[in-house]
N, C-alpha and C positions, 0 to 999 in steps of 0.2 A: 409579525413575522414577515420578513420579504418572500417567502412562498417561492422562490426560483425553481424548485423542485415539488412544486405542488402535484398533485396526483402519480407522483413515482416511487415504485419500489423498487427501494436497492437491498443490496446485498452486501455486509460488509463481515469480510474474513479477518480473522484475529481481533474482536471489535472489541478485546479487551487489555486488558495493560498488562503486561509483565511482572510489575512490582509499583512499587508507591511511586502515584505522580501520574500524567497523562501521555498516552502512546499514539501513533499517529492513528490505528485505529478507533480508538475510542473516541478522540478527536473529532475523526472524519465522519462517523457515527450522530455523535452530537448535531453535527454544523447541519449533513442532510435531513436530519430532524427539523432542526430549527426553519428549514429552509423549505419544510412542507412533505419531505415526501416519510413513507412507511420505510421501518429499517428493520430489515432482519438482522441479529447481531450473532456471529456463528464465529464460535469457538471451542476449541479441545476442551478448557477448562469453563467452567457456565459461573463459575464462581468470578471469575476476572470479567466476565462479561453483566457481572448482577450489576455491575457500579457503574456501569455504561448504561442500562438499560433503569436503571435509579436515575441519573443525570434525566436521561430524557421523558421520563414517562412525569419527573416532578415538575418539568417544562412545559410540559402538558403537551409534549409528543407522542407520535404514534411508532413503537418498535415490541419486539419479540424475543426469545433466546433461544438460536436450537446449537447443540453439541455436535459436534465433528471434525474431522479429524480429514484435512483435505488432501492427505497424500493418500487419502482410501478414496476408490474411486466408485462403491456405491452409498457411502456417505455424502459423495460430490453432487449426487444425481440427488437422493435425499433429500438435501439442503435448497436445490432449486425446485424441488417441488414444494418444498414446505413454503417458501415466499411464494409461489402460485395461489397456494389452497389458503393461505392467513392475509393474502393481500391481494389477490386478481391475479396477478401478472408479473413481470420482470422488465425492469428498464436497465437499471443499475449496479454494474459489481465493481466492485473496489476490491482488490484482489493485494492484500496488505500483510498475509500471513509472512513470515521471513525468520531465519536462526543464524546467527553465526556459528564459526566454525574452526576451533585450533588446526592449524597445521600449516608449515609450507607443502609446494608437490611431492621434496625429497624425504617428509616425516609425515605424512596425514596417511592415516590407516582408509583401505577403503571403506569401512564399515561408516567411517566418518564423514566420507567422500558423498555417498550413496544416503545417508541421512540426510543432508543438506541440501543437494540437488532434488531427491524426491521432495521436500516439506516446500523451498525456496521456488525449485523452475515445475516440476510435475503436478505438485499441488494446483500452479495454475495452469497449466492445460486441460487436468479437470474440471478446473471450476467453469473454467470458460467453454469446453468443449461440452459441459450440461446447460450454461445459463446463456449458448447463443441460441438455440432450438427457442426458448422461451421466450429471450429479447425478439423474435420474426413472432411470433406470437402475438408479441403485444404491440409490434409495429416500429421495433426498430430498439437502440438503447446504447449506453456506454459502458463502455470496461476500461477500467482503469487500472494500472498493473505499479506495485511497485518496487523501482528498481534502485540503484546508488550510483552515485560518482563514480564507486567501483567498478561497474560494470563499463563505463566510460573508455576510464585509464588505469594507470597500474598502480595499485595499489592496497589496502586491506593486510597490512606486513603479519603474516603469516596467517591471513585467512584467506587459502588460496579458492575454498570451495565457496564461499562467499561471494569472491568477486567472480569466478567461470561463473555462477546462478546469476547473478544479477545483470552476466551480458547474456545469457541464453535469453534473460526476461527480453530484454530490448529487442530481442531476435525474437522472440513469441511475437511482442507486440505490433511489428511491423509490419510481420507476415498475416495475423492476426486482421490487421486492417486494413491489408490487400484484399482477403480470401473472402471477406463480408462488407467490405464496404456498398456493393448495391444491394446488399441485407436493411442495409438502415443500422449498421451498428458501427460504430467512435470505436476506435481502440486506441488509447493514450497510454503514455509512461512517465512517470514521476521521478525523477532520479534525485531524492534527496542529497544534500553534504551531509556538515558533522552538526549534526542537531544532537540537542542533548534529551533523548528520553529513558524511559526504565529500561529499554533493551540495552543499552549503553553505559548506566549510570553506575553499575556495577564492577568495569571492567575498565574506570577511568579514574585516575589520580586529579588532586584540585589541577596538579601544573598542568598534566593533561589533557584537563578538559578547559584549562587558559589557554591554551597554548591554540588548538583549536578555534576557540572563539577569534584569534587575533589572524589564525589563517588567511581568512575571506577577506575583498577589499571591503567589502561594510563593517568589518572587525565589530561583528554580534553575533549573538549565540542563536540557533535556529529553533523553535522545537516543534511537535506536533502540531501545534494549531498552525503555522507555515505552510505546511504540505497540505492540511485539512480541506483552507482555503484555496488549493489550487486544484483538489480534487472537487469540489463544489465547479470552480467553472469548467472545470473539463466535463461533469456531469450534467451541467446545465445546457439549456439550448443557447446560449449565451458561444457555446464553444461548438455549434450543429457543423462548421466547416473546418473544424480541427480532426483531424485521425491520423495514427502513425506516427508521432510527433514524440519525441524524448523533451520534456520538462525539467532541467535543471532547477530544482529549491533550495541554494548553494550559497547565499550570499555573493556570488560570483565568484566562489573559488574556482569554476574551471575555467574561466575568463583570463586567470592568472599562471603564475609558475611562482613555488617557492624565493625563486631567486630576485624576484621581479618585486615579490613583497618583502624582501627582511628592511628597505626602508620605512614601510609603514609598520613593522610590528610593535606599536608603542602601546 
């Protein structure tokens, strides 16, 4: 094992999949395993989470399952204590829980409005506002939050609570690693594109999700292990002078414009 994460425990929300196939939390789970450090795997459902924590423990990793549900805020507190008392300390969260969400502004019911925002942007200010106390604890740590393309620019065609969550994230994270940086703690954001995993695979046609793939200028399809590896070096001390920082894993679709690419959509 390269050990880049040797003696750290993180913390990884939603660290299980959706449906068949690999999500980027399970992903990002595996990889800090593989990478040496302890992983707490916390999710609503501990069934999506058995097959993440199968992956790792048959690699002869060291990780755990606890249940919660991170828009509850003494579940939040919970879940950092249980990584305290099963592994020492807190270095690491990876902060990956995320829903979409039918509606434009002039048709999304709030009830719909207020589901997405609490699970997408509230979820992570509890987690982060229990597992920064702990990261000064153990001498510092990373948070790693993630956000979309959406949150960038405009986009997400009628998921408007989707994309408002995922720019309130970028606005968590920024402020986030202003308010602690001489804590000793990273706060990063991951803004993936159109990656193809079980959150998504449900809700795309074949042409859709070609069409997609041909967007980006590397015209390839993205999926969880993409993002995985980019939350390992934001985790890593490989990345100790990075904070604040929005990470597009986009193929470089935002480097582009639609219009700039219909010569290369072949």
């Amino acid at each position: 094992m390269p050990e880049r994460l040797k003696g750290k425990v993180a913390i990884v929300t939603g660290a299980g999949s959706s449906g068949p196939g690999v999500g980027t939390g399970k992903a990002a789970a595996v990889l800090f395993a593989r990478e040496g450090a302890s992983v707490l795997l916390v999710d609503r459902d501990v069934g999506q989470s058995a097959e993440t924590l199968d992956t790792i423990v048959g690699e002869g990793g060291e990780a755990s399952i606890l249940a919660a549900d991170v828009s509850n805020e003494e579940e939040c507190e919970a879940m950092v204590e249980a990584a305290a008392e099963r592994y020492g300390a807190v270095h690491i969260l990876f902060n990956n829980v995320g829903v979409l969400g039918r509606g434009s502004v002039v048709d999304i019911d709030s009830e719909e409005w207020d589901r997405v925002l609490a699970i997408n942007l509230k979820g992570m200010m509890l987690t982060s506002k229990y597992a920064i106390p702990g990261m000064i604890d153990s001498g510092g740590g990373s948070i790693i939050n993630m956000s979309s393309i959406d949150g960038l620019r405009g986009g997400g065609f009628g998921q408007i609570a989707y994309s408002v969550s995922k720019g309130g994230v970028i606005a968590l994270t920024t402020s986030l690693a202003v308010q602690h940086g001489r804590d000793n703690i990273r706060v990063n954001c991951i803004a993936p594109g159109h990656l193809y995993t079980p959150m998504v695979a449900g809700h795309l046609t074949e042409d859709g999700r070609e069409l997609r793939r041909r967007a980006g200028p590397l015209g390839t399809e993205g999926t969880a292990w993409d993002v995985a590896w980019a939350a390992v070096f934001l985790a890593s001390d490989e990345a100790q002078w990075v904070s604040g920082v929005v990470l597009p894993v986009d193929a470089g679709l935002l480097a582009t414009t639609p219009l700039a690419m219909l010569p290369h959509l072949r």
